[in-house]
C-alpha positions in Angstrom: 27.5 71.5 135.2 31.0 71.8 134.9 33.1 69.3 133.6 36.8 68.7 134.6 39.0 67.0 132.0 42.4 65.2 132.9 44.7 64.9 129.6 47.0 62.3 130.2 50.5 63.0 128.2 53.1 60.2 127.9 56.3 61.1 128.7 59.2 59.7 126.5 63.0 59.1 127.2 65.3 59.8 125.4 67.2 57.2 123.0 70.8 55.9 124.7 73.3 57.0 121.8 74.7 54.3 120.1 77.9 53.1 121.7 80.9 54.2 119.5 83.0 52.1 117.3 86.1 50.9 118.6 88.7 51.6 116.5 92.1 50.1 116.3 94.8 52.7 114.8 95.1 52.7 111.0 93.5 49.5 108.6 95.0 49.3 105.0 93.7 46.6 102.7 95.0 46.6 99.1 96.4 49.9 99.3 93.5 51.1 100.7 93.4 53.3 103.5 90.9 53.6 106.5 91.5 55.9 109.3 88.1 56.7 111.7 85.5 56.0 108.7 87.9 58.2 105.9 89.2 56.2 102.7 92.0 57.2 101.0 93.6 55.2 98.6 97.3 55.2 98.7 99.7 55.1 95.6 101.1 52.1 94.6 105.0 52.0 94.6 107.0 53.4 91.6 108.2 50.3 89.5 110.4 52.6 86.9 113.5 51.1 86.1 115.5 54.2 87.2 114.9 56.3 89.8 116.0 60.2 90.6 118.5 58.8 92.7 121.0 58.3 89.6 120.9 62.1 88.8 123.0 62.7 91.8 125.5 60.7 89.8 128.5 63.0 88.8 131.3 60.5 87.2 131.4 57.8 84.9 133.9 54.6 84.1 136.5 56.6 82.4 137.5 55.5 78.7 138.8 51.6 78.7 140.4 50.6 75.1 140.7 52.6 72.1 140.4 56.6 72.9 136.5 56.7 72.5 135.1 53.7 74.0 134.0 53.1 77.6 133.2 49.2 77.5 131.2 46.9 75.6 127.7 45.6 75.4 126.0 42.2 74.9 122.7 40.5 74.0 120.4 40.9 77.4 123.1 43.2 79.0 122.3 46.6 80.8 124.0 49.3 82.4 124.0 52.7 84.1 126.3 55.2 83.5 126.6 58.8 82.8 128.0 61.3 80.5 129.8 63.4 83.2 133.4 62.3 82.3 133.1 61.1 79.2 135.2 61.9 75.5 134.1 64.6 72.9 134.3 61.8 70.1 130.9 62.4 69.0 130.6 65.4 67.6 128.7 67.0 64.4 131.6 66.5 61.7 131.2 62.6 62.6 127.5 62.4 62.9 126.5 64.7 59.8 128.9 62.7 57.3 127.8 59.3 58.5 124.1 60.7 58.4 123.4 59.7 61.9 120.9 63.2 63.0 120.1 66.1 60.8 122.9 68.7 59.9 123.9 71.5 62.8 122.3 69.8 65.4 124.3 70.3 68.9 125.8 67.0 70.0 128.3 69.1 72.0 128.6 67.6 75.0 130.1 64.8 76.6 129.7 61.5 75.1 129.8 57.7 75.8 130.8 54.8 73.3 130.5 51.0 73.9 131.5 48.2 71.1 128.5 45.5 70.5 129.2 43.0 67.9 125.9 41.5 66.4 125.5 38.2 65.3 124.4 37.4 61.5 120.7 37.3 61.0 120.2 38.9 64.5 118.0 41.3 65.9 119.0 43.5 68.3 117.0 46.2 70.1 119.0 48.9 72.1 117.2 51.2 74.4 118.1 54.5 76.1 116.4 55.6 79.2 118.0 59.2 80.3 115.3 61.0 82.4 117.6 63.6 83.8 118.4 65.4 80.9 116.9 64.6 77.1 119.9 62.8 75.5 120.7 61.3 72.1 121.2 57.5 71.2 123.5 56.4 67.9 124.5 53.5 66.6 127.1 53.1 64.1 129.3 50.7 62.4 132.7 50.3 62.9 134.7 47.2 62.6 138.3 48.8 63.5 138.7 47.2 67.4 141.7 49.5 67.5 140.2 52.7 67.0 137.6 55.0 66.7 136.1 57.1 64.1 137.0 60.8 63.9 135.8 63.5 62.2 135.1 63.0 59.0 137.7 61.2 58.1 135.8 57.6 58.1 134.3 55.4 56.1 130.5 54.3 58.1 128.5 52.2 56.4 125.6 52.5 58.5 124.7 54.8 61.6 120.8 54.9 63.3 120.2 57.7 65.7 117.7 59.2 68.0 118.2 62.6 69.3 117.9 64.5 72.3 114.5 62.2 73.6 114.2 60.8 77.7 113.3 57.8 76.1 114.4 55.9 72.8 115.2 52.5 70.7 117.1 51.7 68.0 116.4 48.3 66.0 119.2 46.8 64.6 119.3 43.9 61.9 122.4 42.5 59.9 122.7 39.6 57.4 126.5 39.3 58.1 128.3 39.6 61.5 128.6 43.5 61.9 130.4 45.4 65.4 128.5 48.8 66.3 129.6 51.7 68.3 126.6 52.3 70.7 126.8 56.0 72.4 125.1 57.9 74.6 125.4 62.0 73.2 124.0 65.6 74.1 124.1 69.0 73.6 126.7 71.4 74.8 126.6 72.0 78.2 124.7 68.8 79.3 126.0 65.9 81.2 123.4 63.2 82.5 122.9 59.8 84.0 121.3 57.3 81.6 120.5 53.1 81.2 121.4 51.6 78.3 119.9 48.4 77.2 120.3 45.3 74.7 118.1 42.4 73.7 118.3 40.4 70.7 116.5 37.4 69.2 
C-alpha cells in the first residue's frame, strides 16, 4: 500500500513597516534639543557681568581733577573702564610705605584712581572684576581733595590691597567720615579693561 501525504504549509506576509514619524524641523523645550529622535542639551546663556567684548577696549576717561584721579565713586555705583591711558601714580615707593602689597612687588603699569568718601559707621564693599589681565585693587586714605599722594612722601593712615587677582574685594569700615582713593593697578607692561564696584550698608 502506498500512502501519499499532502503537508499543508501556511504561507505568511510580511508585516507593513511602521509608517514613519513626521517630523517638523527642530523642537527645543527648556534648552533642550530634539532633532530626528537626538537630544542635545543646549548651554544656557552666559549671565557674567562682563563679557570679552570689553578687552577690545584700548582707552580710558583721561585724568579729571587732581593729577591722579579719574572720577569718583559712590554707594551702589559701578563702572567700566580700563588702565590703557591711565597715570603712573601708583607705583612701589607709594604702596610699600603705606603697606598696601608686599615689598618689590611690580605695580608698574598703568593705573586708575577714583575718590569715594565713606560715611561714619559705614560699610562699604568694593569689588574688582578684571578678566583680561590679573590686576590689583587698593584702597587708601587720603583726605587732600586737591592732590594726590606721591612717592613716599605721604602720610596714609590706612591702605587695603589685593594684588594681581581676576577677581577681588576689599571691605571697608570707618567710625568717622573717612575719603579713600580706590585704584585699579598692574604690573609693568600690562594695561586691561576692568569693573569696579561699590555697595555699602
Amino acid at each position: 500500500m502506498i500512502l501519499f501525504l499532502t503537508v499543508a504549509c501556511s504561507s505568511s506576509t510580511p508585516a507593513a513597516p511602521a509608517p514613519e514619524r513626521a517630523t517638523s524641523g527642530t523642537e527645543t523645550t527648556s534648552g533642550t534639543e530634539t532633532t530626528s529622535g537626538t537630544e542635545t542639551t543646549t548651554a544656557a546663556p552666559s549671565t557674567s557681568v562682563l563679557g570679552a567684548s570689553i578687552c577690545s577696549e584700548t582707552a580710558g576717561a583721561p585724568a579729571a581733577g587732581p593729577s591722579c584721579l579719574t572720577g569718583t565713586l559712590s554707594c551702589g555705583q559701578s563702572l567700566t573702564d580700563t588702565t590703557e591711558g591711565g597715570t603712573m601714580a601708583g607705583d612701589a615707593d607709594l604702596y610699600e610705605s603705606a603697606f598696601c602689597f608686599p615689598p618689590h612687588d611690580d605695580h608698574g603699569g598703568p593705573d586708575r584712581f577714583y575718590a569715594f568718601d565713606l560715611a561714619a559707621r559705614q560699610t562699604a564693599w568694593v569689588s574688582l572684576d578684571s578678566p583680561c589681565s590679573d590686576l590689583s585693587l587698593v584702597a587708601l586714605s587720603w583726605p587732600d581733595e586737591q592732590s594726590c599722594p606721591v612717592g613716599r612722601a605721604h602720610t596714609i593712615a590706612v591702605c587695603e590691597g589685593k594684588e594681581l587677582v581676576d577677581e577681588a574685594e576689599l571691605k571697608l569700615w570707618t567710625k568717622n567720615e573717612r575719603r579713600y582713593l580706590i585704584g585699579v593697578d598692574g604690573p609693568a607692561g600690562t594695561a586691561a579693561a576692568f569693573e569696579l564696584g561699590v555697595r555699602c550698608e
